[in-house]
DRENPA-471205 format. One record per residue (C-alpha): y, z, x; residue in three letters. Coordinates in steps of 0.001 Angstrom, whole numbers, padded with zeros to 6 digits, always signed. Example, Ala and Ser with C-alpha at 12.3 -4.5 7.8 and 13.67 -1.06 7.14 Angstrom:
DRENPA-471205
-004500+007800+012300ALA
-001060+007140+013670SER
***
This chain:
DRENPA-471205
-021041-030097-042135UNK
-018786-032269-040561UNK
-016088-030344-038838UNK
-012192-031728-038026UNK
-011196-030065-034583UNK
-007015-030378-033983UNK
-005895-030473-030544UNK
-002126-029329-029999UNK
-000890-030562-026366UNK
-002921-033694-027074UNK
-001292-035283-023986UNK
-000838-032633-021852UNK
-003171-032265-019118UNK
-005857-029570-020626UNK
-005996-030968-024021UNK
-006514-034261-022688UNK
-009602-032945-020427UNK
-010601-031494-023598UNK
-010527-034612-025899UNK
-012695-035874-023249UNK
-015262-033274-023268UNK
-015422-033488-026971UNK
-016381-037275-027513UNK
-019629-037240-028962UNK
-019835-033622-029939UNK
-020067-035103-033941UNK
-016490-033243-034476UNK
-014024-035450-035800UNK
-010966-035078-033743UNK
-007057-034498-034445UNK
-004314-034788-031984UNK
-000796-033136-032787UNK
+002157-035539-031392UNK
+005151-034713-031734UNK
+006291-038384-032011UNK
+004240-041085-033861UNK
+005409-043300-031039UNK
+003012-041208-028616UNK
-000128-041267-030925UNK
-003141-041497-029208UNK
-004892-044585-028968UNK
-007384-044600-031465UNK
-010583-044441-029479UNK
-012037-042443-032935UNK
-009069-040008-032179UNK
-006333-039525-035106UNK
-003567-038451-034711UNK
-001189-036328-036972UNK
+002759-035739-036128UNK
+003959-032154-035993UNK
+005697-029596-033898UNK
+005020-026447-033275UNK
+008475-025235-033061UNK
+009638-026709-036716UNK
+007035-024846-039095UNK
+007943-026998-041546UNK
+006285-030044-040180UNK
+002795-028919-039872UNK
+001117-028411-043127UNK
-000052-032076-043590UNK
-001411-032370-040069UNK
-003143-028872-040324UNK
-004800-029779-043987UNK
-008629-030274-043730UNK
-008869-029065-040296UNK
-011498-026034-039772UNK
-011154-025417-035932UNK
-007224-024857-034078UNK
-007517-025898-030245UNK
-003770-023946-029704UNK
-002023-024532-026801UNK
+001477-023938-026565UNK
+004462-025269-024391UNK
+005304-022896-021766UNK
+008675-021473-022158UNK
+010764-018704-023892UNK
+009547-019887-027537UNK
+006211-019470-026698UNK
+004964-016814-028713UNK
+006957-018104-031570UNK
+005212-021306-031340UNK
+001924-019723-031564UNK
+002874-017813-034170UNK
+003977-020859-036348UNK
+000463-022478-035359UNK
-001681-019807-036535UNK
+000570-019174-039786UNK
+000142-022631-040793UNK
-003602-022366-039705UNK
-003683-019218-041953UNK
-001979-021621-045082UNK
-004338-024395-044349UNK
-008021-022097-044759UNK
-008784-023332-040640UNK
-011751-020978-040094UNK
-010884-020593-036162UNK
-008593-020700-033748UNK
-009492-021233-029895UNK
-006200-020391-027816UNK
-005596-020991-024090UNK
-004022-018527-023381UNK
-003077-017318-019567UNK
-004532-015768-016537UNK
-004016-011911-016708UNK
-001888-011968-019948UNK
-000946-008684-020724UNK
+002236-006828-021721UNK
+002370-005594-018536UNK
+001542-008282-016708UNK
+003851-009318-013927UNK
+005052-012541-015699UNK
+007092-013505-018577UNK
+004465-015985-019242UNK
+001677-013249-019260UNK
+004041-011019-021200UNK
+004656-013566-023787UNK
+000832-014777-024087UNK
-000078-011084-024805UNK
+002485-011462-027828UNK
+000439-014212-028842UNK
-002661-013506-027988UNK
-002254-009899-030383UNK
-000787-011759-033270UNK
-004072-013959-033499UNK
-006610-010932-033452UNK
-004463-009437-036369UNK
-004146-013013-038458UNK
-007602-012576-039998UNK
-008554-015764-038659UNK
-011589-016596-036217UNK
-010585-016449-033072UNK
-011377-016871-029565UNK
-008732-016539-026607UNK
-009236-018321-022911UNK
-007542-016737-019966UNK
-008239-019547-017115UNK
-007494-018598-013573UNK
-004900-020929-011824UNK
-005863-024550-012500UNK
-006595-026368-009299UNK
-004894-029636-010525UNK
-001725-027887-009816UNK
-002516-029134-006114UNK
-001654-032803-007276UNK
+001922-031338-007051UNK
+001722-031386-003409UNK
-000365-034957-003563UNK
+002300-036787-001661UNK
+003075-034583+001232UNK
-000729-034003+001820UNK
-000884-037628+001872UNK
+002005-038635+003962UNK
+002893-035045+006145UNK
-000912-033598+006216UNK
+000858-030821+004872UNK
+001607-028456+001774UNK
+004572-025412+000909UNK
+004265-023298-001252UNK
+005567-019750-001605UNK
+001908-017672-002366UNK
+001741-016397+001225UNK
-001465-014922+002198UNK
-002866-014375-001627UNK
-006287-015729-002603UNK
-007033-017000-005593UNK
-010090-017547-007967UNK
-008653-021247-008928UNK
-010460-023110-011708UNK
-010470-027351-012272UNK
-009465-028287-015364UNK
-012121-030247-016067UNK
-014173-026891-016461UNK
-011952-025088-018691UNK
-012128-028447-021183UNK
-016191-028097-020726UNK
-015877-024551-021309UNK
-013317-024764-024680UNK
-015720-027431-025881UNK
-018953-024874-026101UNK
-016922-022500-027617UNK
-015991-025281-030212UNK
-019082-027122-030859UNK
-021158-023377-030991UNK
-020057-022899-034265UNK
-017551-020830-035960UNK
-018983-017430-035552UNK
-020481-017628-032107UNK
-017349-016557-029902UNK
-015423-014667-032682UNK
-013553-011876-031266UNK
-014092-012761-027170UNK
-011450-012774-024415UNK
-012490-014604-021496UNK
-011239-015380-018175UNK
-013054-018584-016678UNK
-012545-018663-012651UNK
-013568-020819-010271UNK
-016705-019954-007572UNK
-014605-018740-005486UNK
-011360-016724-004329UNK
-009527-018512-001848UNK
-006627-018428+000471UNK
-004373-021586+001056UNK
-004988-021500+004258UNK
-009064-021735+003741UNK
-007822-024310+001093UNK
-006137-026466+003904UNK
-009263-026225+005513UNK
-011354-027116+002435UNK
-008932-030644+002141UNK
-009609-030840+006116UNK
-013172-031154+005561UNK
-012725-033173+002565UNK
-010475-035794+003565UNK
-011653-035884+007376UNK
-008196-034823+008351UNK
-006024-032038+008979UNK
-004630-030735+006372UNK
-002403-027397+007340UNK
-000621-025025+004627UNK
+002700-023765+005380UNK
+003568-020478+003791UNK
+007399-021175+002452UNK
+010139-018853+001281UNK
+010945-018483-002755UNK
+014579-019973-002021UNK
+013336-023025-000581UNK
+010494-023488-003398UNK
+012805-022794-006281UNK
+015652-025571-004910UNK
+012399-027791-004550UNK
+011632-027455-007987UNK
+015395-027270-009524UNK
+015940-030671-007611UNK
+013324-031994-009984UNK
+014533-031248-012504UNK
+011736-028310-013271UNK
+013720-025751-016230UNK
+015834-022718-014647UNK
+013384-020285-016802UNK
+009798-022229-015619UNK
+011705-021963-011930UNK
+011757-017964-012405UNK
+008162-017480-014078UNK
+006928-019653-011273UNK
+008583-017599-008539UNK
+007334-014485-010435UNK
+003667-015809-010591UNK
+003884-016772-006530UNK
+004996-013169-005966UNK
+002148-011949-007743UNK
-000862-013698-006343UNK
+001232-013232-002458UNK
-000028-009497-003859UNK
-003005-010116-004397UNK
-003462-009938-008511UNK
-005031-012819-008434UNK
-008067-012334-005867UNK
-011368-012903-008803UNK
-013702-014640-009941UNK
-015747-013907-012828UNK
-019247-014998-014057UNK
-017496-015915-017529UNK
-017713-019910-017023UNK
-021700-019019-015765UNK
-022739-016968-019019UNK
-020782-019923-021561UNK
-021722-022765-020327UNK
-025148-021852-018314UNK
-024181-024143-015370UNK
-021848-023254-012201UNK
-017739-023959-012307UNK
-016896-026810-009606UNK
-015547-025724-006257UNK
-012485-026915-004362UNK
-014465-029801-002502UNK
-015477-031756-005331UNK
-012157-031440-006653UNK
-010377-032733-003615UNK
-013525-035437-003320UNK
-012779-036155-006962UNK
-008764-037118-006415UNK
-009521-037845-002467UNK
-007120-041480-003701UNK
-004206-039358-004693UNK
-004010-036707-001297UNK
-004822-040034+000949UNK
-001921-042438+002468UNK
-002400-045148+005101UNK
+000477-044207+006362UNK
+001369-040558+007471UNK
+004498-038934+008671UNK
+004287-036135+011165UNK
+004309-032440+009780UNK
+008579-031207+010165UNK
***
């Protein structure tokens, strides 16, 4: 039977690893904007306009669909816009729902974000619906954030301090979603998982990975919260994403997040990428001809 997949946070960075990973799996599928304007472009992708925080605008672009790829916008509404996904899913007959969900989400987990997931991630194993939940360990495209000073200062900040981490690249959580959604409805029903990375590393053996990488050195320097958090609020980055962020950094300084787990291993039957063929991968966007010295 053919089988209609929708993707919500089409153009967000996961999703759109995912969409990738799916062409050619024979599912035909649908990407939720939120704006026509920002449809996909075709490419045998549809698109469907709805939002996850106006329940009323989903039916249409949930009707036919039998699988829910749900990923939600992080902020304080979080829960309540997975909750409006899977009702609508629920209205619509979709057989399953695969959520990303978040490293260590529990409802004592050291994060609002974590709290909030575990919210989520409850009301789905109660809906009646399929469902299977992904916990991915902290994505290593997060280190384009630091692109340009590794480029131009051979240098990163960030406030983690000593804490390792069992980072994963996106690219493997989209594999991993997509054998979970092209095994069939049945065949992860009910399963938490928590795909890592091979290994648990510090930012300083990270430095040393993009060292090797980029045959140059590449130091980290351990910064304070205070200086992080103006970073980000000079951006522009959200006073609440600021504060989960800083909560998150606290936590893996501590340690919580020093894993791995064997989980992308037993899905997919082939090893998660390391750090090196990540930084290999997007050695264009951490490289500049011309370098400032590390202040």
């Amino acid at each position: 039977m053919d089988r209609t997949v929708l993707i919500t946070g089409a153009t967000g960075t996961v999703s759109t690893a995912l969409i990738n990973a799916l062409r050619g799996s024979g599912l035909t599928i649908r990407a939720l904007v939120r704006d026509e304007r920002k449809a996909l472009p075709d490419g045998g992708i549809h698109s469907a306009v709805g939002d996850l925080g106006e329940p009323r605008s989903l039916p249409q672009a949930f009707e036919g669909v039998h699988d829910l790829w749900l990923l939600t916008p992080n902020g304080p509404r979080a829960a309540e816009n997975s909750m409006n996904a899977v009702w609508a899913a629920r209205q619509a007959g979709v057989e399953r729902v695969v959520r990303l969900s978040a490293v260590g989400a529990g409802h004592d987990a050291p994060t609002r974000s974590g709290r909030l997931h575990a919210l989520a991630d409850d009301q789905l194993a109660r809906s009646g619906l399929g469902w299977t939940v992904l916990r991915p360990h902290w994505f290593m495209q997060n280190l384009l954030n630091e692109a340009n000073d590794i480029a131009t200062r051979g240098a990163f900040r960030l406030n983690h301090g000593a804490g390792r981490l069992g980072m994963i690249d996106v690219r493997d959580i989209a594999e991993f979603a997509a054998v979970v959604l092209t095994a069939g409805p049945h065949a992860h029903h009910g399963r938490t998982y928590t795909p890592t990375g091979p290994e648990s590393l510090s930012f300083a053996e990270v430095a040393a990975v993009f060292s090797a990488a980029l045959g140059r050195q590449v130091h980290y320097l351990p910064t304070g919260d205070a200086e992080i958090e103006a970073r980000l609020l000079g951006f522009g980055v959200p006073v609440w994403i600021v504060g989960m962020l800083t909560e998150y950094a606290r936590a893996y300084a501590s340690g919580w997040g020093d894993f791995t787990t064997s989980d992308f291993r037993d899905v997919t039957g082939y090893e998660p990428r390391g750090l090196a063929a990540f930084v290999r991968d997007h050695a264009d966007a951490f490289s500049s001809r011309v370098r400032s010295p590390v202040v």
